[in-house]
C-alpha positions, 0 to 999 in steps of 0.5 A: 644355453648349450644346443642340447637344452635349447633342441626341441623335441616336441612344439605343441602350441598352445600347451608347451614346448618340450626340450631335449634334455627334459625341460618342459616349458608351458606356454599357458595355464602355469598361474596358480592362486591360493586358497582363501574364504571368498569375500562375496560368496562366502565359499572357504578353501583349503588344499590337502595332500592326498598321497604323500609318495607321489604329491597329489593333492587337490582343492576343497571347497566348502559353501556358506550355510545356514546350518553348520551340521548339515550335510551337503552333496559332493562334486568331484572335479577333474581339471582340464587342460589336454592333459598338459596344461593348467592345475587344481590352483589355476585360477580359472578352475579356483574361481570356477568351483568357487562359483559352483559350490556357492550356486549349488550348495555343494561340496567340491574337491578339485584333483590335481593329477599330475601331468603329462609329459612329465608323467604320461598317460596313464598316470593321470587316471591312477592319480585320479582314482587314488584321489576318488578312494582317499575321499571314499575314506572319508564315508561311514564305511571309509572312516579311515580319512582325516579331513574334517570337512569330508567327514562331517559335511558331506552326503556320500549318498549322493556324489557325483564327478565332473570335468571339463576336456580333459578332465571330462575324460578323467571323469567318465572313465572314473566312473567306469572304474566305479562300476567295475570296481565298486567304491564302498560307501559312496553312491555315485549319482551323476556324472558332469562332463563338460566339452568331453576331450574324446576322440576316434579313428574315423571322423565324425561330423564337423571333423570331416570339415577340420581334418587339420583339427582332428589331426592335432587333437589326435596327436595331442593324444598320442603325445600325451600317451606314448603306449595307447594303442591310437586313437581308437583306444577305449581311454580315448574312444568311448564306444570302443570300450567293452565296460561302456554299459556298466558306467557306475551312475544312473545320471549323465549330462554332457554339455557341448559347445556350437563351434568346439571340433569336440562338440560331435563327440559329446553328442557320439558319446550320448549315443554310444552309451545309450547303444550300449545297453547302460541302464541310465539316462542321459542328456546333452545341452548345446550352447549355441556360437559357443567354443571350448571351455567359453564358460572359463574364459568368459564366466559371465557372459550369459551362456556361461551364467545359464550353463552354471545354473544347468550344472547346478541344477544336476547335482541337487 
């Protein structure tokens, strides 16, 4: 390996390490499964191209039911990962909508967006919302999209997005982009964020506590995207965005985790969009001696298994 390939730019453990003539090496979350029926819960999956010019795709997920003809709410879901990290076809993120479709009885598309650094932020949200729209084509009033399962078994009046860290993020600001763009034929009922990945200038809470944290989460921002303008950025800083109360859904439930640094964002978030005079309401719920993602690393343990429930719960 010559000096230039082998001279590091940037080392962000424990996402990756990013070299000088270009090549990425992810220290974590680069396993992907494929799609299948799930012996045990009966869920089927399949994977979809959504835009052919750039290669987003995404995971679909359809639960066993009595009745075929029956049409089942929607989730859409936004991986997390910081940005860096992790895919649609991770299993962590297979196995975690798998569970979810089957525990609530919905349909779930997983997004695949591309990543960060090889195409910074913003292209994650344009990716995102390329993917919200194709599958609103899906709806009576779309009637343009193709996959049958869209088609025919989804209820696109009530819809809802979700995501955890990062894609948490992705889906919030999906919902802004609904209630300042519109989305014909969808009703968006709901939004699911999921240990949020926001941040700020100024530290609140237990960052006061974790400067060095604080710091790292803030530099993974500004690495992730070179053109914000910090980490008072309204993509990153919620309660600085000016289109905060027209958040497109009348639902939001923000779970948190006792021991994540990020845990005080979700409930600033809480405040932010109740100040900001948005006319929904909204709900945090704290799992105790918990940290980031627990409910992926450890689905079973019983704070996991009662957060699945929870989020159930919301989306019927």
């Amino acid at each position: 390996m010559d000096s230039i390939s082998s001279e590091l730019v940037a080392d962000l453990p424990p996402f990756l390490r990013l070299y000088k003539n270009g090549r990425v090496e992810r220290l974590v979350g680069t396993d992907v499964v494929p799609p299948l029926t799930d012996p045990e819960s009966g869920v089927q999956s399949k994977d979809v191209v959504v835009d052919q010019e750039t290669a987003v795709s995404a995971r679909l997920f359809l639960p066993k039911t009595t009745d075929p003809n029956q049409k089942l709410p929607l989730l859409v879901y936004f991986h997390g990962g910081g940005f860096y990290i992790e895919t649609a076809f991770s299993p962590l993120y297979h196995n975690y909508l798998n569970s979810l479709a089957a525990e609530a009885s919905v349909v779930a598309v997983s997004v695949d967006y591309r990543r960060t650094p090889e195409h910074p932020l913003p292209a994650a949200y344009g990716d995102s919302w390329t993917a919200v729209k194709w599958i609103a084509s899906h709806s009576a009033r779309g009637s343009s999209g193709e996959d049958e399962w869209l088609k025919t078994r989804v209820d696109f009046d009530r819809v809802f997005f979700g995501g955890d860290s990062a894609g948490a993020n992705i889906a919030h600001h999906m919902a802004i982009r609904v209630g300042s763009e519109g989305l014909a034929g969808v009703n968006l009922v709901g939004i699911v964020l999921i240990h949020p990945y926001f941040g700020g200038k100024d530290p609140i809470g237990g960052e006061r506590d974790d400067l060095n944290g604080k710091e790292f989460a803030d530099k993974l921002w500004k690495f992730a995207f070179p053109s914000s303008s910090g980490s008072d950025d309204p993509l990153f800083n919620p309660g600085m965005d000016p289109k905060l109360s027209g958040l497109g859904c009348r639902k939001v439930i923000v779970f948190v985790a006792e021991k994540d640094l990020l845990s005080d964002r979700g409930w600033r978030y809480k405040e932010d969009l109740e100040k900001s005079g948005w006319g929904g309401t909204a709900e945090v719920v704290e799992a105790a001696e918990e940290n980031h993602v627990f409910h992926l690393i450890n689905p079973t343990c019983d704070n996991a298994v009662a957060m699945l429930k929870r989020v159930a719960a919301f989306l019927n």
